[in-house]
MOPAC internal coordinates of N, CA, C and O (Angstrom, degrees):
PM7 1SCF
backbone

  N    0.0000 0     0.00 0     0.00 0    0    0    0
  C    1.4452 1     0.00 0     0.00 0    1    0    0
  C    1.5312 1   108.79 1     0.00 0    2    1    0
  O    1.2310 1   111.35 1   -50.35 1    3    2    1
  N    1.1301 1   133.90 1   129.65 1    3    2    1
  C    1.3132 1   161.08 1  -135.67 1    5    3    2
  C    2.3669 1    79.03 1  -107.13 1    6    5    3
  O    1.2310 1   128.35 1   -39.71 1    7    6    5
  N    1.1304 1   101.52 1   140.29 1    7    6    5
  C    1.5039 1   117.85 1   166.31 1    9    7    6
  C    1.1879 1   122.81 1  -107.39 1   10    9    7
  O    1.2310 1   112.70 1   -54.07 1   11   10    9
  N    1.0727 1   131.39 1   125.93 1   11   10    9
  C    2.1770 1   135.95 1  -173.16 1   13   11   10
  C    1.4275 1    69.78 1   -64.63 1   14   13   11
  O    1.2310 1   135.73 1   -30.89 1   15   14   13
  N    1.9742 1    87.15 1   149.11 1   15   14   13
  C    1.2504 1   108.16 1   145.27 1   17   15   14
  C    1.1341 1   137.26 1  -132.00 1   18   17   15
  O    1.2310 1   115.37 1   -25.25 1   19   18   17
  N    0.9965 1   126.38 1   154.75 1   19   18   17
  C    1.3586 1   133.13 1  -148.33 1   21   19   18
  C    2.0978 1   121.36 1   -18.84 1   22   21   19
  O    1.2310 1   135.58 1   147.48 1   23   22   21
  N    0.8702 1    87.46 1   -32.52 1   23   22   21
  C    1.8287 1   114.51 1   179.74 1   25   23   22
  C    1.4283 1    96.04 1   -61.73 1   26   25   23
  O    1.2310 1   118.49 1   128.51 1   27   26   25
  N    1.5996 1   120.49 1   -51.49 1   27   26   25
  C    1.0886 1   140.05 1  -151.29 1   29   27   26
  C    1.5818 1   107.91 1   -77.86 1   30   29   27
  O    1.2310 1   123.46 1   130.84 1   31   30   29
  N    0.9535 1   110.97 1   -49.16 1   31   30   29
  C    1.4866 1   145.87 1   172.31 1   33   31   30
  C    1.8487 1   107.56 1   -53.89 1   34   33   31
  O    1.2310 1   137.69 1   128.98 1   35   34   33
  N    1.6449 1    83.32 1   -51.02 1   35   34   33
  C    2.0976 1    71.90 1  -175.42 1   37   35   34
  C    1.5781 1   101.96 1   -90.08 1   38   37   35
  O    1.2310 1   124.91 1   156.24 1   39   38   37
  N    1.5264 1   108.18 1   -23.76 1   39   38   37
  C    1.9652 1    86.10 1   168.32 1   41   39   38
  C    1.1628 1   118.85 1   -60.05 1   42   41   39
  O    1.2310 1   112.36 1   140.17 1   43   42   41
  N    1.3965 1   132.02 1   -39.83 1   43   42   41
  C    1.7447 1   125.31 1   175.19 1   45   43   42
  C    1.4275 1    89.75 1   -54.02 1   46   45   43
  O    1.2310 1   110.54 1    86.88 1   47   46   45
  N    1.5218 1   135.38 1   -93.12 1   47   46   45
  C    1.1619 1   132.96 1  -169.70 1   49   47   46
  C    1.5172 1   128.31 1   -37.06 1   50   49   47
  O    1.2310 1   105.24 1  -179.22 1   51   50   49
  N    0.9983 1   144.93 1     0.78 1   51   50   49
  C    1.5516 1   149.95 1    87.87 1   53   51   50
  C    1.6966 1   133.28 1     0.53 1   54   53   51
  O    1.2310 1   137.98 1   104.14 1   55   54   53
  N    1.3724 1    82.76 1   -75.86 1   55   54   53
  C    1.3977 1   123.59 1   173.70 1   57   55   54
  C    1.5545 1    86.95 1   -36.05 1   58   57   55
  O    1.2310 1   128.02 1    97.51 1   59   58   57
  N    1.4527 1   102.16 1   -82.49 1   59   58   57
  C    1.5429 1    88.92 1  -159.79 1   61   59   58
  C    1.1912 1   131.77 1  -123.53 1   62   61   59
  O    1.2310 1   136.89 1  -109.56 1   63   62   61
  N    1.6755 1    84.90 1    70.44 1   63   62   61
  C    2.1081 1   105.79 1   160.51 1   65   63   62
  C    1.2434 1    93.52 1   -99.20 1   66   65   63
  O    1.2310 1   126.40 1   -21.27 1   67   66   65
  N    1.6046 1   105.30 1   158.73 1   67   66   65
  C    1.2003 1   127.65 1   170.06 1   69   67   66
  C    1.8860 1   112.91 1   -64.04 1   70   69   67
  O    1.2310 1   122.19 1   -11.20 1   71   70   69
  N    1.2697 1   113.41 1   168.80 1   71   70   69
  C    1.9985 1    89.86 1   179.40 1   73   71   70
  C    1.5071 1    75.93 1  -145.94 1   74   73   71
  O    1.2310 1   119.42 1   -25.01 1   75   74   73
  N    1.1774 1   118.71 1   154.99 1   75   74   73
  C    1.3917 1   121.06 1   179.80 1   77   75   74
  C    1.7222 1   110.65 1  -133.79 1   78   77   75
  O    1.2310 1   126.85 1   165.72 1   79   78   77
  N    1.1610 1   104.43 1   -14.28 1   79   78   77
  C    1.9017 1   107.32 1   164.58 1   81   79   78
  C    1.6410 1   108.52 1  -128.05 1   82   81   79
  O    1.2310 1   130.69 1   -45.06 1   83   82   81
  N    1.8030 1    96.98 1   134.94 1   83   82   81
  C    1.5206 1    99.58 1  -178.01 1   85   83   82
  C    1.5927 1   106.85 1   -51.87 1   86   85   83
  O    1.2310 1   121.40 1   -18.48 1   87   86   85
  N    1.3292 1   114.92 1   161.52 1   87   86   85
  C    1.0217 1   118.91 1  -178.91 1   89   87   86
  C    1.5094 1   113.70 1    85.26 1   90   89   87
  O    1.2310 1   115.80 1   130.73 1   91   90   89
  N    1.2260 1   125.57 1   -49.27 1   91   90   89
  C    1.5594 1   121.47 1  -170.79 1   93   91   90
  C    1.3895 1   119.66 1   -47.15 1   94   93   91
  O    1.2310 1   119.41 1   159.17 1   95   94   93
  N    1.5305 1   118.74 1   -20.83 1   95   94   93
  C    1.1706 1   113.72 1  -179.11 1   97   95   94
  C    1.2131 1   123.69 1   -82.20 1   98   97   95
  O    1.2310 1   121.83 1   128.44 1   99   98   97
  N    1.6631 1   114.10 1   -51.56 1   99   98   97
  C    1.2550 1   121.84 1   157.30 1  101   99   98
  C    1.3724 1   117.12 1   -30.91 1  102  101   99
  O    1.2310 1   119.25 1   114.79 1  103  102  101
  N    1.3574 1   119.03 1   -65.21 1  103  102  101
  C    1.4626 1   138.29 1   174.66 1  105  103  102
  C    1.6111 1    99.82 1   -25.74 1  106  105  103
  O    1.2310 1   119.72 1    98.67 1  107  106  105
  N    1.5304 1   118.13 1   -81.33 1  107  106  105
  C    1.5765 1   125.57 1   159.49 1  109  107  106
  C    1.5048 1   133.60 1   -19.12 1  110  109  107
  O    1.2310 1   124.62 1   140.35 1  111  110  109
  N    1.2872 1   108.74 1   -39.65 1  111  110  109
  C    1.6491 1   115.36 1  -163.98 1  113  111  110
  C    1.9089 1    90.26 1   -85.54 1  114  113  111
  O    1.2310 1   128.20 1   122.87 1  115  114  113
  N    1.5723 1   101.81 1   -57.13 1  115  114  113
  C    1.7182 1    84.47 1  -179.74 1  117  115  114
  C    1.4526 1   136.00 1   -75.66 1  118  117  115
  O    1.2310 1   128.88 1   172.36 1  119  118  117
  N    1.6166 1   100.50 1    -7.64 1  119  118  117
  C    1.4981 1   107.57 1   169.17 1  121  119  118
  C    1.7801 1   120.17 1   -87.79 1  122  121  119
  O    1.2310 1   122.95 1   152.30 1  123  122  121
  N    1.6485 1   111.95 1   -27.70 1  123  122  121
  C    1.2475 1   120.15 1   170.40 1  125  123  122
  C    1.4839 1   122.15 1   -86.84 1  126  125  123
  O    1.2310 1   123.20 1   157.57 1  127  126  125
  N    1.4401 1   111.47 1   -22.43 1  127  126  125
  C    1.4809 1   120.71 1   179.61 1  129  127  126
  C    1.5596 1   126.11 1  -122.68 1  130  129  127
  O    1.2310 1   132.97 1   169.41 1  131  130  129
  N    1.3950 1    92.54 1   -10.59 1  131  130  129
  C    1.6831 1    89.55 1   169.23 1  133  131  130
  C    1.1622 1   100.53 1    99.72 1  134  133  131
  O    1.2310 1   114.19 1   154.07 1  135  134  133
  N    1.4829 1   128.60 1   -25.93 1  135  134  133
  C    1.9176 1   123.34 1  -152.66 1  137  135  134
  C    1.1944 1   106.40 1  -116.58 1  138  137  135
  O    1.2310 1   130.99 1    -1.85 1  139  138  137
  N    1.1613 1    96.40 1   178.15 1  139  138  137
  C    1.7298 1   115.73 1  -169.19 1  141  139  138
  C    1.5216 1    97.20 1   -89.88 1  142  141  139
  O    1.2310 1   120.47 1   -42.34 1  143  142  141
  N    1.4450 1   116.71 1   137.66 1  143  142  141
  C    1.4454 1   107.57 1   175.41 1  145  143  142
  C    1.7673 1   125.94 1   -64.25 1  146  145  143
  O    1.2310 1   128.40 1   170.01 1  147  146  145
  N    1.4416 1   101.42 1    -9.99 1  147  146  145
  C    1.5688 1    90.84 1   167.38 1  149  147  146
  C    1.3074 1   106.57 1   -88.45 1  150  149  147
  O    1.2310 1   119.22 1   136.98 1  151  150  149
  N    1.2302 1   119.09 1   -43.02 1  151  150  149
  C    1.8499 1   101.04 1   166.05 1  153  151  150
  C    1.4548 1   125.22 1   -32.43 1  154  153  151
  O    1.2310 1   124.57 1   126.29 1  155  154  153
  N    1.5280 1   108.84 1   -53.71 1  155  154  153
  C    1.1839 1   105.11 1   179.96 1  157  155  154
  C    1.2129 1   113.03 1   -80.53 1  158  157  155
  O    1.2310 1   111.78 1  -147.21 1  159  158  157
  N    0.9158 1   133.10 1    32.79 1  159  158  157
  C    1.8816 1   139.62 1   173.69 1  161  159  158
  C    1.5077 1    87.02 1  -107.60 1  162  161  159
  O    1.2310 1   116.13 1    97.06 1  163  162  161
  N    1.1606 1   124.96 1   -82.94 1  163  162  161
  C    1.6151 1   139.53 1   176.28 1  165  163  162
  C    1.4223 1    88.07 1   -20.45 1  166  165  163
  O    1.2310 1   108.30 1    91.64 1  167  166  165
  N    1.4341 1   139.48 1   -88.36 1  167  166  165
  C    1.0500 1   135.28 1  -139.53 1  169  167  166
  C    2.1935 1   111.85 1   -67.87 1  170  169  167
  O    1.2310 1   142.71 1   142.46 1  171  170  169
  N    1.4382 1    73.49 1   -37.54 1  171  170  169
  C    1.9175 1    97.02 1   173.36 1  173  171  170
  C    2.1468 1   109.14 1   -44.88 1  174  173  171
  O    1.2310 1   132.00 1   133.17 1  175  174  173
  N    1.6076 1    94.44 1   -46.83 1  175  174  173
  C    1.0640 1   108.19 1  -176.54 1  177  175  174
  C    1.2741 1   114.23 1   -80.17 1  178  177  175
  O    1.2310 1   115.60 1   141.78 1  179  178  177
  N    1.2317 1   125.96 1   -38.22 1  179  178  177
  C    1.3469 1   104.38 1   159.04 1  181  179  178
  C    1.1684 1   150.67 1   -61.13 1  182  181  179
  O    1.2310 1   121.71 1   145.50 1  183  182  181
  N    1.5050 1   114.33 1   -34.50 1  183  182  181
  C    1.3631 1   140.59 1   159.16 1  185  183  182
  C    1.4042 1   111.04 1   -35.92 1  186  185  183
  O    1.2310 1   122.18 1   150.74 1  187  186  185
  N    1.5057 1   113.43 1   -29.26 1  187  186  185
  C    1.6515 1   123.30 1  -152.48 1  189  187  186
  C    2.0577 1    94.45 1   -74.02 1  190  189  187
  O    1.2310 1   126.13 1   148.23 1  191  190  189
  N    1.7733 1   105.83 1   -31.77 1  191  190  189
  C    1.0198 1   113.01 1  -154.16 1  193  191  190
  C    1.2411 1   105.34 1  -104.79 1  194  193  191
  O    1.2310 1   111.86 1  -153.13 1  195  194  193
  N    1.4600 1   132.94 1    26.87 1  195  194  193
  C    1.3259 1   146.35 1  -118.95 1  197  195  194
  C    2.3227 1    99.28 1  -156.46 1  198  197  195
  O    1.2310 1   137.20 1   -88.37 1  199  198  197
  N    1.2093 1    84.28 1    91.63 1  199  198  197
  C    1.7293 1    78.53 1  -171.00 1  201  199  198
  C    1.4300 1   124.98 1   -74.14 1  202  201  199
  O    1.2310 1   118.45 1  -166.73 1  203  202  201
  N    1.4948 1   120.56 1    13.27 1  203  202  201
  C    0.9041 1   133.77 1   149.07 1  205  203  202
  C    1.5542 1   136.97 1   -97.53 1  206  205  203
  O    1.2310 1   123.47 1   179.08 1  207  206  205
  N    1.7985 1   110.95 1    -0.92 1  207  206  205
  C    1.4028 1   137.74 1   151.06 1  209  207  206
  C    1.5441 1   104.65 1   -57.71 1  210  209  207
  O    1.2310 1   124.43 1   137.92 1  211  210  209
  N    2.2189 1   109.09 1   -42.08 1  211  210  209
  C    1.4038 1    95.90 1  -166.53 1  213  211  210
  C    1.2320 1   121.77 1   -86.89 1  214  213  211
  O    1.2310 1   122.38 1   170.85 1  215  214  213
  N    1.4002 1   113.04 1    -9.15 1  215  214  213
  C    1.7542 1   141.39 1  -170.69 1  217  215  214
  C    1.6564 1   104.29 1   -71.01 1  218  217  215
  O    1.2310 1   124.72 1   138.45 1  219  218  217
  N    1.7897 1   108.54 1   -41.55 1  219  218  217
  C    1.3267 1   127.31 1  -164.38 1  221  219  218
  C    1.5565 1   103.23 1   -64.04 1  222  221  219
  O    1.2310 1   124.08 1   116.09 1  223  222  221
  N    2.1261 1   109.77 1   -63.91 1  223  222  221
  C    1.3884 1   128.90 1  -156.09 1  225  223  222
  C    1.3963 1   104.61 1  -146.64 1  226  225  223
  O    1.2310 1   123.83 1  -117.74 1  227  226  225
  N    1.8845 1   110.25 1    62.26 1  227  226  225
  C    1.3562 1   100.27 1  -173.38 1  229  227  226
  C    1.3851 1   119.71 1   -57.46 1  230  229  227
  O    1.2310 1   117.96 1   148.32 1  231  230  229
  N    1.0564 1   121.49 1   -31.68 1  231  230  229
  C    1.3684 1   126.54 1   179.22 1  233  231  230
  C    1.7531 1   112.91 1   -58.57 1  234  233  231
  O    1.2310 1   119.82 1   124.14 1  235  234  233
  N    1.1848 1   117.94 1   -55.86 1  235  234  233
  C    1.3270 1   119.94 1  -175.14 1  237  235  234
  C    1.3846 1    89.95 1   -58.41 1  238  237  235
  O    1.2310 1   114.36 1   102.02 1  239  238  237
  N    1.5832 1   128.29 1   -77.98 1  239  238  237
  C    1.4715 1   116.97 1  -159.16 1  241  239  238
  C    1.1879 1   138.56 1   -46.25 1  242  241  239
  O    1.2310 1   126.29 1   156.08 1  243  242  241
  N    1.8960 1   105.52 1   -23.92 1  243  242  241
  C    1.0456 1   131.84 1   146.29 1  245  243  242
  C    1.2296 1   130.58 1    -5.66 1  246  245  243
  O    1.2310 1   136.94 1   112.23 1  247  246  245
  N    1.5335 1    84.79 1   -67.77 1  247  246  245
  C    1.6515 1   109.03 1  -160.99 1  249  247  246
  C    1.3105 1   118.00 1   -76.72 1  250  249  247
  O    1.2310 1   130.66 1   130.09 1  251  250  249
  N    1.8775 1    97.04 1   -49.91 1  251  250  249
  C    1.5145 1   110.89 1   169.99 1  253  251  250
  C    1.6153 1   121.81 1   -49.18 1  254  253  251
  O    1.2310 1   126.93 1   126.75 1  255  254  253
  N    1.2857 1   104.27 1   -53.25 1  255  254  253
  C    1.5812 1   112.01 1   162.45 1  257  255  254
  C    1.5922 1   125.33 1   -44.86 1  258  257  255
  O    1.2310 1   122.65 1   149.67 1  259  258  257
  N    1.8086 1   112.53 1   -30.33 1  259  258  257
  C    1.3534 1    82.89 1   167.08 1  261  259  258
  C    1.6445 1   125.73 1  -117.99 1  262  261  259
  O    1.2310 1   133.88 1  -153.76 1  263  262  261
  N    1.5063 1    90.76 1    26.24 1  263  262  261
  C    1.9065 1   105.70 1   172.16 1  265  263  262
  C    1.5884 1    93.60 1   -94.45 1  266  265  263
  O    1.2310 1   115.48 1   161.18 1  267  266  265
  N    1.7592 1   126.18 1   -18.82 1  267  266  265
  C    0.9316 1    82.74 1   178.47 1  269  267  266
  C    1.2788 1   116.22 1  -115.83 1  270  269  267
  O    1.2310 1   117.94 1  -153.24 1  271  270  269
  N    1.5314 1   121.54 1    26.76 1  271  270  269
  C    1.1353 1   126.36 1   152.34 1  273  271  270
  C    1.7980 1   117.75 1   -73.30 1  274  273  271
  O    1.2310 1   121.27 1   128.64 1  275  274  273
  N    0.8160 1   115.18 1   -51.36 1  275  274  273
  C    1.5206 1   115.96 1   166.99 1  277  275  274
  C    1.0546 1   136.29 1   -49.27 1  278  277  275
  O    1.2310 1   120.32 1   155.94 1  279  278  277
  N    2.0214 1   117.00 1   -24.06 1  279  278  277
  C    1.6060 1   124.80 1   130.25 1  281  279  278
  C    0.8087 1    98.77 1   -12.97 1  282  281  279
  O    1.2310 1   126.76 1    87.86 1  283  282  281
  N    1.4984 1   104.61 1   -92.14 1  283  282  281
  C    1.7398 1   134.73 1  -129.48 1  285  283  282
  C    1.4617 1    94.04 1   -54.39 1  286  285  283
  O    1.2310 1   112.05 1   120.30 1  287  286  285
  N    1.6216 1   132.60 1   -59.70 1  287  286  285
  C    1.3888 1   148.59 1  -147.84 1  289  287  286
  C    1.6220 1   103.64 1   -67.16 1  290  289  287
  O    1.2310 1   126.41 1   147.72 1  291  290  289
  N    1.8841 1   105.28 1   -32.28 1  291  290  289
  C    1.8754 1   105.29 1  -176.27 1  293  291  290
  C    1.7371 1   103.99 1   -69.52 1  294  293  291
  O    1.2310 1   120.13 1   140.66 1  295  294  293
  N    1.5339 1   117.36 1   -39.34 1  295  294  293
  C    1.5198 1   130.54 1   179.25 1  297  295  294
  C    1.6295 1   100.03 1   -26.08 1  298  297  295
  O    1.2310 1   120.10 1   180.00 1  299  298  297

């Protein structure tokens, strides 16, 4: 089994603070991570599929997994 690393670890933990002004998050991801927020979407999304994402924050991935099944299902 493959281990998050550290990168991996603070996008979930990102992931899931609350944000209370648009923008703040974005704002966060390139000042705390260096990246572009669609990178970190890309990377977010992979993690989602990643069974050591679910081992880490089952609950968060959980969750993410089923907002983003319910995307996919309105398409």
């Amino acid at each position: 089994m493959d281990e998050l690393t550290d990168r991996d670890r603070a996008v979930l933990a990102l992931e899931a603070r609350a944000w209370r002004t648009p923008g703040a998050k974005e704002a966060a991801i390139r000042e705390q991570l260096g990246l572009a927020p669609v990178r970190y979407y890309q990377l977010l999304n992979g993690l989602l599929d990643r069974p050591e994402a679910l081992a880490h924050d089952p609950v968060l991935v959980n969750r993410l997994r089923r907002l983003r099944e319910a995307r996919r299902a309105r398409r």
